[in-house]
N, C-alpha and C positions, 0 to 999 in steps of 0.2 A: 882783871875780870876773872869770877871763878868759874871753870867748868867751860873755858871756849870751846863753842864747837864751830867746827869749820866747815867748807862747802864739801860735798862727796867728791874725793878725790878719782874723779873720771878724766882729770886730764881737759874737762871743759871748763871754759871762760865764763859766766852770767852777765849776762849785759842789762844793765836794771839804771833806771830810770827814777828820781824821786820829786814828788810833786807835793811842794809842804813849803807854805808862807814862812812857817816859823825859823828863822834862819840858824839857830840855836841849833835845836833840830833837826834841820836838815843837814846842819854838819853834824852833827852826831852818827846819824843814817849813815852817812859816807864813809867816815873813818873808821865805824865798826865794820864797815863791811869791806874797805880797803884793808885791815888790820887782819883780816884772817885767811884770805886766798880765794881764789876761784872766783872772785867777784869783779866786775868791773864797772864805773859808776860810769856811765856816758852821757847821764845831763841833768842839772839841778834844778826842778824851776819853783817859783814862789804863784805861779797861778797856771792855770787851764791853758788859757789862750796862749803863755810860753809857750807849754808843751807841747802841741798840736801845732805849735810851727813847724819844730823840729821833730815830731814823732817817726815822719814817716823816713824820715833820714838816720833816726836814730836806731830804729828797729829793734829796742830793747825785749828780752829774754821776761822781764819780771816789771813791772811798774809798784812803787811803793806811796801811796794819793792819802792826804786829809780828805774830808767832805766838806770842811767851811776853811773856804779860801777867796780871795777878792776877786770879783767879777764873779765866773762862770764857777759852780758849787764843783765838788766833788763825784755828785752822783751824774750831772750832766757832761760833767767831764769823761768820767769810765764810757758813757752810752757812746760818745764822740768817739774816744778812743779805739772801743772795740769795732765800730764801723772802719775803721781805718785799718789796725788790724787785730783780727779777729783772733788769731792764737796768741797776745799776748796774755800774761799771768800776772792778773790785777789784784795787789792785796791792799785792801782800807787799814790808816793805824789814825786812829780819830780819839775825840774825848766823847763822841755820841754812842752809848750803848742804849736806845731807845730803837722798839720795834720799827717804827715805820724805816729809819734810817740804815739798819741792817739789812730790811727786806728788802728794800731800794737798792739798795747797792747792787745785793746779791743779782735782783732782777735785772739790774745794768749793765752785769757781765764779772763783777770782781767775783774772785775766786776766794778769797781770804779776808777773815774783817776782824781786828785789834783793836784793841784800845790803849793810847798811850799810859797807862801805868802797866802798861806788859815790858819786864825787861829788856836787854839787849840779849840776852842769851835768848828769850822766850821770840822775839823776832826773827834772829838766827834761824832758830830750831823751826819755827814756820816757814819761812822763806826756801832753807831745804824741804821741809815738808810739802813742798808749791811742786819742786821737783821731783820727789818719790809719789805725785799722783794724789797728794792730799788735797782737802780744803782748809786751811788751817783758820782755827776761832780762839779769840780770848775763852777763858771757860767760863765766866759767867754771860759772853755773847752763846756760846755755845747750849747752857742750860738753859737760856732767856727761849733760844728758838727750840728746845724739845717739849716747853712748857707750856710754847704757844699751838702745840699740836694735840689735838683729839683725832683718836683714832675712830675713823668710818667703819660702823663695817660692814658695809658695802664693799669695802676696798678688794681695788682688783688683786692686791698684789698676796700672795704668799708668807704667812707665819714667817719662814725662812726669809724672803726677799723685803717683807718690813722690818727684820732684825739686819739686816745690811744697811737697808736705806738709813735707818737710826744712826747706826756708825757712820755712814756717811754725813748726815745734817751735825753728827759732831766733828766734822772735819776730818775724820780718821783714814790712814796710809789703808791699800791694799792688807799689805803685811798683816795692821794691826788688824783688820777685821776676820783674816783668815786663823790668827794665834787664837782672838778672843774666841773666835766662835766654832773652833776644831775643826776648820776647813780648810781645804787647801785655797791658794790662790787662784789656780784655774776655774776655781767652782766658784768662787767669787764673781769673779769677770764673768762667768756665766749668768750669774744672777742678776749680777748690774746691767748685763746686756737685755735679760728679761724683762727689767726696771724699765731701762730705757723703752723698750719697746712698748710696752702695758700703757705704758704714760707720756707714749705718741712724743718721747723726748728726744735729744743726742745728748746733752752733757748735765753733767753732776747739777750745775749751779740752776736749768730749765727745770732738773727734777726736784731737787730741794724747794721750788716754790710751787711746785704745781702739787707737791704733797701736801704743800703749806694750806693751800685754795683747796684742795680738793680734804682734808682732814685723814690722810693716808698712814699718819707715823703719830 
């Protein structure tokens, strides 16, 4: 494989969890991810109901979920999960890049949504990016959801603070939005905190949809 990237060498473990019928697949997930460090796979499953036996035992760092799987779907699977717990870091790698199932997701709590003709490197590089504070998107999931937005303007938010929220609905790290946009990082985290608050939010994924509903970005 060209261009391996590996996990951020902090000296910490990931403990990730993969829920993907397709068995092919789901060892591929594994062994890319046992294949380059920092990663640790603690449980395989081919449907929902596996995984929500073992979830709370498992206590995985990162979940990697289809959305069509037997039995219990993908999107009711993440709502399950995050009630169970709530800080894990749920990324979609699916063949659905259609709006409703994207928005669904996100509303269910996943943090991150691919589509299987995304690399292994471009998975990689999301999955770190789950841990530097991104949301990571295929980029035509990513352009699918800037296109589905008309900006209000009404909107409560700030010139400055909807040029944030935009990099944020494209998945983008802290870092990148501070380089792109000549700001430092603390002024960022300032803005997103303003974010948060204008739009009665706590996290990234509540505000990417209530921008969505409310026509903000």
């Amino acid at each position: 494989m060209k261009n391996q990237i590996n996990a951020k060498d902090d000296g910490t473990t990931r403990l990730v969890t993969l829920i993907e019928d397709n068995v092919e697949l789901r060892t591929s997930y594994a062994l890319i991810l046992k294949g380059v460090g920092g990663y640790k796979i603690i449980g395989e499953y081919d449907s929902c109901e596996a995984a929500l036996k073992n979830i709370e035992k498992d206590i995985p760092d990162i979940i990697l979920i289809d959305l069509t799987l037997p039995g219990m779907n993908g999107i009711s699977g993440i709502t399950r999960i995050k009630k169970l717990l709530p800080a894990v870091r749920i990324v979609v790698i699916t063949v659905h890049d259609e709006p409703d199932f994207v928005f669904n997701a996100l509303c269910a709590g996943a943090i991150g949504y691919l589509t299987k003709d995304s690399s292994y490197e471009q998975i990689l590089s999301a999955i770190n990016e789950v841990f530097d504070g991104g949301a990571p998107m295929s980029a035509k999931i990513a352009s699918m959801v800037i296109k589905s937005f008309h900006v209000n303007p009404r909107s409560p938010l700030t010139e400055r603070e909807t040029d944030v929220l935009k990099q944020l609905a494209q998945g983008k790290t802290y870092d990148y939005i501070a380089d792109t946009l000549f700001i430092s990082k603390d002024t960022v985290k300032t803005h997103i905190r303003h974010i948060y608050e204008k739009l009665q939010v706590d996290n990234k994924s509540d505000a990417l949809i209530k921008a969505r509903k409310d026509s903000l970005v």
